[in-house]
C-alpha positions in Angstrom: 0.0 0.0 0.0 0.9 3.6 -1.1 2.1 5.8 1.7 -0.9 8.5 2.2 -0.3 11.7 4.1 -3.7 12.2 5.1 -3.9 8.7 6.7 -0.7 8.4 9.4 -1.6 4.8 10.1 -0.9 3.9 6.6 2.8 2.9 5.6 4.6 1.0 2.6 4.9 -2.1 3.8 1.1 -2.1 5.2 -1.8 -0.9 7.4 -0.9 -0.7 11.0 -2.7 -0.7 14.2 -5.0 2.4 14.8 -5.0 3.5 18.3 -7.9 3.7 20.3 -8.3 7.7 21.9 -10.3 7.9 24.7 -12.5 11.5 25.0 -14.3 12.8 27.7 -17.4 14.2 27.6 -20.2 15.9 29.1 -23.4 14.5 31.2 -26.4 16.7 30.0 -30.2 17.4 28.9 -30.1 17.1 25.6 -32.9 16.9 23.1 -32.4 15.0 20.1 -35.4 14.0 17.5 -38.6 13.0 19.8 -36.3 13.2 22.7 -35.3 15.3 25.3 -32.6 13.0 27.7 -29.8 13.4 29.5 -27.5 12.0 27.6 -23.7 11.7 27.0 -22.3 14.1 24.7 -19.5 16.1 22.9 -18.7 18.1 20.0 -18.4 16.5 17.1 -15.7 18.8 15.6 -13.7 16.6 18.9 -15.0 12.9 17.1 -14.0 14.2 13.0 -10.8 15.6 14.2 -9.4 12.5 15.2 -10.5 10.3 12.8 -9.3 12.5 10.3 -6.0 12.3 12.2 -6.1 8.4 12.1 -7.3 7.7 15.8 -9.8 6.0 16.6 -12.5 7.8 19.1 -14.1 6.4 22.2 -16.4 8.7 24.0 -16.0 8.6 28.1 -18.7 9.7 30.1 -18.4 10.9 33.5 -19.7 8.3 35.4 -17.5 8.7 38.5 -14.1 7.7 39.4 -11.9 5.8 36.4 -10.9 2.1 36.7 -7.2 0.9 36.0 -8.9 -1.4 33.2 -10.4 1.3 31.1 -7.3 3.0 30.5 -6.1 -0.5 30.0 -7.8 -0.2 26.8 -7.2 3.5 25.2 -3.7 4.4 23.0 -3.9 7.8 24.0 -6.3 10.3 26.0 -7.3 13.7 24.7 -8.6 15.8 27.1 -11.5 18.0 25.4 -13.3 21.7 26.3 -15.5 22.6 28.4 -16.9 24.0 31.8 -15.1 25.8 34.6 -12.9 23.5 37.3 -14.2 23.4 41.0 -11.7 26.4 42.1 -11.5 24.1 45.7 -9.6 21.7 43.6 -6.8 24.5 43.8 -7.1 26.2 46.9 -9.4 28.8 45.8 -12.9 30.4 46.4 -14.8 30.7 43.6 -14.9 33.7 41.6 -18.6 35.1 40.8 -17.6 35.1 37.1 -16.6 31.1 37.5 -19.6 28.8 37.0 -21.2 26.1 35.2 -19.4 23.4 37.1 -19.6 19.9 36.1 -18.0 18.3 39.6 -18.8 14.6 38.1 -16.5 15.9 34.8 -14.1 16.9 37.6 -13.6 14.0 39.5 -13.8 11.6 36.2 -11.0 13.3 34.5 -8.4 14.1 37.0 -9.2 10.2 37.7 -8.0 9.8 33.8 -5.8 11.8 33.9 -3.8 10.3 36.8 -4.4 6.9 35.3 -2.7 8.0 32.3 0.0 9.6 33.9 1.0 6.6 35.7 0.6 4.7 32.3 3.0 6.6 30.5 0.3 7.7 27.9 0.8 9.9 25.2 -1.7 12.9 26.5 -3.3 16.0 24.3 -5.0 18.6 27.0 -7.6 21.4 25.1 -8.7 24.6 27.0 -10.6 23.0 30.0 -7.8 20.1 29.9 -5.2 22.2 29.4 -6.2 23.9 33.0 -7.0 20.6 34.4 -3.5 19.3 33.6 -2.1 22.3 35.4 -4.0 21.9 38.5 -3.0 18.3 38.9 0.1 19.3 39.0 -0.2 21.7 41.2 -0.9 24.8 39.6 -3.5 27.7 40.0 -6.1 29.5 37.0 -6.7 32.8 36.8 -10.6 32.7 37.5 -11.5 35.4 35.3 -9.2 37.2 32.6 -10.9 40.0 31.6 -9.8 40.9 35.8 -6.4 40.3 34.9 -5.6 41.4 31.5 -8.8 44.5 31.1 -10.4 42.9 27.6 -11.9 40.1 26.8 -10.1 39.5 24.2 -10.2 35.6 24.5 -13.6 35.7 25.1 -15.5 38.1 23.1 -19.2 36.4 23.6 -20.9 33.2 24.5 -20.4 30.6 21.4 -18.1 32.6 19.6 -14.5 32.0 18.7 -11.6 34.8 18.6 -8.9 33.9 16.2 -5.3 34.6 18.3 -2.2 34.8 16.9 -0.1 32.4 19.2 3.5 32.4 19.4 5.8 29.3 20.3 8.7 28.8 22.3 11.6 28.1 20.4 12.8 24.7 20.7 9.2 23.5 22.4 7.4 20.6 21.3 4.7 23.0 20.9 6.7 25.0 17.9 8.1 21.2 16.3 4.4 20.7 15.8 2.6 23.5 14.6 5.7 26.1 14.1 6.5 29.5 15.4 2.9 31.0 14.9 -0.5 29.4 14.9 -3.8 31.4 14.3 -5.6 29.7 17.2 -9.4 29.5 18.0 -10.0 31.0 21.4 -13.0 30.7 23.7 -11.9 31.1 27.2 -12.2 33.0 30.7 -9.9 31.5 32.7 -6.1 30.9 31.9 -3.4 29.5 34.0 -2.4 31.6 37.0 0.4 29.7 38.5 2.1 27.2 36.4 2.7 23.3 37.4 6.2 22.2 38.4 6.6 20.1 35.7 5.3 22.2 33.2 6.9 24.7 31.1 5.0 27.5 29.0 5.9 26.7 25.4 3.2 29.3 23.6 1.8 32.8 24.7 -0.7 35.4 23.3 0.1 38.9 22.4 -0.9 39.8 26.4 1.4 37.2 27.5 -1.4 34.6 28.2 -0.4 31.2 28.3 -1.4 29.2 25.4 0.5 25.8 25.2 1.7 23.9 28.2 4.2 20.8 27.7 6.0 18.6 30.5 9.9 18.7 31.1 10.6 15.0 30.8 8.6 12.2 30.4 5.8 10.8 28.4 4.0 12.9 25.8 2.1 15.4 27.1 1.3 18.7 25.4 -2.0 21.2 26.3 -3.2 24.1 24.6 -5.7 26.7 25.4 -6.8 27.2 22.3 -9.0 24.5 19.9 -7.8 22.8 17.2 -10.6 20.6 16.5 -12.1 24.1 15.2 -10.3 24.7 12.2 -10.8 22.1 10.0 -7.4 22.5 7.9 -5.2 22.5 11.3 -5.1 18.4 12.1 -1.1 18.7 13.0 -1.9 18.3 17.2 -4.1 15.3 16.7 -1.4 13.6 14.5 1.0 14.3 17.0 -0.9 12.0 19.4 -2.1 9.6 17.2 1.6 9.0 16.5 2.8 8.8 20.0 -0.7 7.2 20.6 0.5 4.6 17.7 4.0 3.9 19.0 3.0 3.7 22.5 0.2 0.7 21.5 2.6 -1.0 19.8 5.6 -0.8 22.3 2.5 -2.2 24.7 1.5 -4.9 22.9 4.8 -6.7 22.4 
């Protein structure tokens, strides 16, 4: 079979292995056809983007805290968007701009998250995950930004995306994989405060926000603020962990 750079799974001497990527999602009311349920669910731009990168997707609901044996199962874990982190989580009272928490989120995904850690699995964090990452590590968010930085530039309005320009560290795993610059899709409030220990800051905004988060040592572990699954052309972050999520399946299953 020909080599085929859309497809990453596909190589000259055969098809190999997809790996399995685990996604979180949300528990909520959702009304679909004759229904209105809760029901598990997740943006789809999450789902296309990593098929498109050569994954294959497996939603997670939040149905309390993770066993061993379902991480057992995944190649890699992408940790997607969403709601605001319980502030308690680090140290914090809650802001009155922070809301919409989703505590059973919360306590499923740090649970994944730790799993994965302890796994050695290749990890991509996105805006919620990206914080999450930080504050089991033992970092703090910036509850609201426009308090920080005066503009909400990050943030303009409710279900609308500002288009950064993010710049990359030098050297980072952040700027091998999408370069110096990246026009990035923004939708957030809240941005890292204090930064984790074993995390370095490997992209900023113009206002010095932090963008992209990556670990010193160690397993693949890169988190951005911004969404990639939102610009269809820009598939360069999901390769990146379907290839370590690839490798590491393989190196598993020996």
């Amino acid at each position: 079979m020909a080599s085929n750079d859309s497809d990453p799974t596909s190589t000259d001497t055969g098809t190999i292995r997809r790996p399995i990527i685990g996604l979180p999602t949300y528990s909520e009311r959702t009304r679909f056809g004759h229904w209105d349920v809760d029901a598990a669910v997740l943006s789809r731009t999450y789902i296309d983007m990593t098929v498109r990168a050569g994954g294959i997707p497996v939603l997670l609901p939040p149905t309390g805290t993770p066993r061993p044996e379902l991480v057992e199962r995944l190649d890699g874990l992408l940790l997607t968007g969403g709601a605001d982190l319980d502030p308690d989580r680090y140290g914090a009272d809650p802001h009155p701009a922070t809301g919409a928490l989703r505590l059973d989120r919360d306590e499923s995904e740090f649970g994944l998250f730790a799993l994965a850690r302890a796994a050695d699995m290749p990890v991509l964090a996105v805006c919620r995950g990206l914080q999450l990452v930080n504050v089991a590590l033992g970092g703090t968010l910036h509850q609201h930004l426009p308090d920080v930085l005066g503009h909400r530039e990050h943030n303009r309005a409710p279900g609308v995306f500002t288009v950064t320009t993010v710049t990359t560290t030098p050297g980072s795993l952040a700027a091998a994989i999408v370069g110096p610059e990246v026009k990035a899709h923004c939708h957030h409030h809240q941005a890292i405060d204090t930064l984790a220990p074993d995390l370095v800051a490997s992209a900023h905004a113009p206002d010095g926000t932090i963008e992209a988060v990556e670990t010193r040592d160690g397993p693949f572990l890169l988190g951005v603020q911004w969404h990639p699954e939102e610009n269809a052309t820009e598939l360069r972050l999901m390769r990146a962990l379907v290839d370590r999520a690839t490798q590491y399946g393989k190196e598993r299953n020996r």
